[in-house]
C-alpha positions in Angstrom: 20.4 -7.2 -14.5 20.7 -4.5 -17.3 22.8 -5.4 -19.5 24.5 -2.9 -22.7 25.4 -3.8 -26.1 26.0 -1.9 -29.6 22.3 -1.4 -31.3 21.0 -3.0 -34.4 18.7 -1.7 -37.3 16.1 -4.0 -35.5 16.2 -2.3 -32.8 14.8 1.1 -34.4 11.4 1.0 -33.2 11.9 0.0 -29.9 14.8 2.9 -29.5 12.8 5.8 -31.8 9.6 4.4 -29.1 12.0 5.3 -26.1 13.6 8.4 -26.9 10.6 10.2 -28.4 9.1 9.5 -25.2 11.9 10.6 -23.3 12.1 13.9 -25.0 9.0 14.7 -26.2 8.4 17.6 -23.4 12.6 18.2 -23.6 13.2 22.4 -23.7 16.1 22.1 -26.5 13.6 19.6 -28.7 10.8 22.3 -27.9 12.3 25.2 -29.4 13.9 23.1 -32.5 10.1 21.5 -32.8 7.5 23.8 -31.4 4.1 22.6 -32.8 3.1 20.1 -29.6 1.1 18.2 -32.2 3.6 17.1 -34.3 6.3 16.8 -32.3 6.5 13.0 -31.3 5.8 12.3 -34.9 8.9 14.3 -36.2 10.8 12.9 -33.5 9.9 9.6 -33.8 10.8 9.9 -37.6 14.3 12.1 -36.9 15.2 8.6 -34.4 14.2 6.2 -36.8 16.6 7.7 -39.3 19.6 7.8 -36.9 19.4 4.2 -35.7 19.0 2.6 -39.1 21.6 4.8 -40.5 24.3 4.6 -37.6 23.2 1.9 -35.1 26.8 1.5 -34.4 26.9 4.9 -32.9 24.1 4.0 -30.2 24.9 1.9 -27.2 21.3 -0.1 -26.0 20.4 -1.0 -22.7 18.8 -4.4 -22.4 17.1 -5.7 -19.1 15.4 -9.0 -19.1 15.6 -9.7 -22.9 14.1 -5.7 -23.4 15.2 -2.7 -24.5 14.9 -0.3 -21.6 17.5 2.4 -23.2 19.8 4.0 -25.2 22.9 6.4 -26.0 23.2 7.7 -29.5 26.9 9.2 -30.0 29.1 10.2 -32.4 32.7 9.0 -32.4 35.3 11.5 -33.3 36.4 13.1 -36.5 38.8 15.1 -37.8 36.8 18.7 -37.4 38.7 19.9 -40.4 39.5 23.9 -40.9 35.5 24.8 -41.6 34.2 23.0 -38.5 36.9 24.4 -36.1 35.9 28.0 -38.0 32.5 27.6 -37.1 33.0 26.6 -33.9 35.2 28.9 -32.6 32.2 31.9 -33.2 32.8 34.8 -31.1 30.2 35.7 -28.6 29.1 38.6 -31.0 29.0 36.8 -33.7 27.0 34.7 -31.4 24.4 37.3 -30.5 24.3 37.9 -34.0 23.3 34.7 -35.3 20.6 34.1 -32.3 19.0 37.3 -33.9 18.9 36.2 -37.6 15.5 35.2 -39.1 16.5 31.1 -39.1 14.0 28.7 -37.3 14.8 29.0 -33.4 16.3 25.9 -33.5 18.6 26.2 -36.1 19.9 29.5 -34.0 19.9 27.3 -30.9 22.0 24.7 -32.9 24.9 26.6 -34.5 25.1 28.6 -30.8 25.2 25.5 -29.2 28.2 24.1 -31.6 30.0 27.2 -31.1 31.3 25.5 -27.6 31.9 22.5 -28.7 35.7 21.7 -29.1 38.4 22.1 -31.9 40.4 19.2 -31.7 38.9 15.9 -32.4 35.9 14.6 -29.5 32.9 12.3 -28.9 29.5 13.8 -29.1 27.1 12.5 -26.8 23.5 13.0 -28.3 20.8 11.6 -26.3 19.9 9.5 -23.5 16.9 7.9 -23.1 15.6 5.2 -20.4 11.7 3.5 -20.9 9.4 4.8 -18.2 9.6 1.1 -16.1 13.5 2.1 -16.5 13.3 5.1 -15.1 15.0 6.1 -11.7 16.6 2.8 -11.6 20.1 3.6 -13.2 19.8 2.5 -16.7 20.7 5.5 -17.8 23.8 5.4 -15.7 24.8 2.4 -16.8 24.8 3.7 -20.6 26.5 6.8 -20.0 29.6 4.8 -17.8 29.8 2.3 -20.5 30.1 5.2 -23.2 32.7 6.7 -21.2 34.9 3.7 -20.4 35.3 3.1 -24.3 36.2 7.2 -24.5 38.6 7.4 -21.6 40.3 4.3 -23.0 41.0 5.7 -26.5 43.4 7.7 -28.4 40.7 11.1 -27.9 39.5 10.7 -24.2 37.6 13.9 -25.1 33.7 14.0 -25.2 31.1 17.2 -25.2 27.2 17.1 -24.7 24.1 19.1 -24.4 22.1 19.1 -21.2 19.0 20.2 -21.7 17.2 20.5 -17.8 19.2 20.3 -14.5 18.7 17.2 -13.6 20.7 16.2 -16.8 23.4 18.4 -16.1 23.5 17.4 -12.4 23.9 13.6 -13.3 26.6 14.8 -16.1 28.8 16.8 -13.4 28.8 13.3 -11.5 30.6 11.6 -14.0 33.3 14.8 -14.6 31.5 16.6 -17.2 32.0 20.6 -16.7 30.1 23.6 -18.4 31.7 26.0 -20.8 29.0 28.1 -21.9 25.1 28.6 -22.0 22.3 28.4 -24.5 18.1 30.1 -23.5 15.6 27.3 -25.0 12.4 28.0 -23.2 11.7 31.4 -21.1 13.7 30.9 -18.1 15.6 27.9 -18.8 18.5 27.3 -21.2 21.1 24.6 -22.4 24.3 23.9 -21.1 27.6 23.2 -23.2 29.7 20.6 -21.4 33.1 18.9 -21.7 34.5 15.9 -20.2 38.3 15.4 -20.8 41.4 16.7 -22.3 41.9 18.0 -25.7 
């Protein structure tokens, strides 16, 4: 039975292992890291640096005494005036910025932060299952878990990034909408969603 709890800084390499996996071949992580080479390496090294320096913002799925999964998040914050400014970007200013010569994937991150909300909101990052996980739930599990700790706070707001259909398909099941739109890879894009009342 898979079980979820709050991660540790043990649990680094086993969650860095998973996720890198997981989105290795992702469209967003493709444009931000383009070099196929190096990509599992730098993601590997960007994961290792989140869990040890927040594992209290990632929820772990645990099946059988292993780690099959994980959730990294962010709780919410007081976006201040400079946040809420650069978020509420117009759509020219938009276009603008997607033309500007800044890596791809620094253009595909301030476009993407352009939908997310003004008012205080979780941020869900990533989800991740291990391949033996896969197709087997664990990644609902993490993402109803999340949510049950959002909807019963003070800010039952949360906004993600999916990055392929089938991630936005599973978010729409558990109420998440789309505001807006970002291209990663020719034909495919990113979708802005919110879940939740501001």
């Amino acid at each position: 039975m898979v079980t979820v709890r709050t991660a540790t800084r043990a649990d680094a390499p086993a969650i860095a292992r998973i996720l890198t996996e997981a989105f290795r071949d992702d469209p967003a992580w493709s444009v931000t890291l383009p070099n196929d080479e190096t990509r599992a390496a730098k993601l590997t090294a960007y994961y290792l640096r989140r869990v040890r320096r927040h594992p209290q913002w990632i929820d772990v799925a645990m099946d059988d005494g292993r780690l099959v999964g994980a959730i990294m998040w962010a709780p919410p914050a007081d976006t201040g005036a400079l946040a809420t400014a650069a978020r509420g970007i117009s759509g020219a200013a938009r276009w603008t910025l997607g033309r500007l010569p800044l890596g791809r994937g620094t253009r595909h991150t301030h476009q993407i932060e352009a939908y997310r909300p003004t008012t205080p909101h979780w941020y869900i990052r990533d989800i991740g299952t291990g391949p033996e996980a896969r197709g087997k739930g664990v990644g609902s599990a993490l993402l109803e878990h999340r949510l049950r700790v959002v909807d019963q706070s003070q800010t039952p707001l949360a906004f993600l990034e999916s990055t392929t259909p089938a991630s936005r398909r599973l978010y729409e099941r558990f109420g998440f909408e789309a505001v807006g739109s970002v291209p990663t890879l020719p034909g495919q894009s990113s979708t802005a969603m919110v879940r939740g009342r501001s």
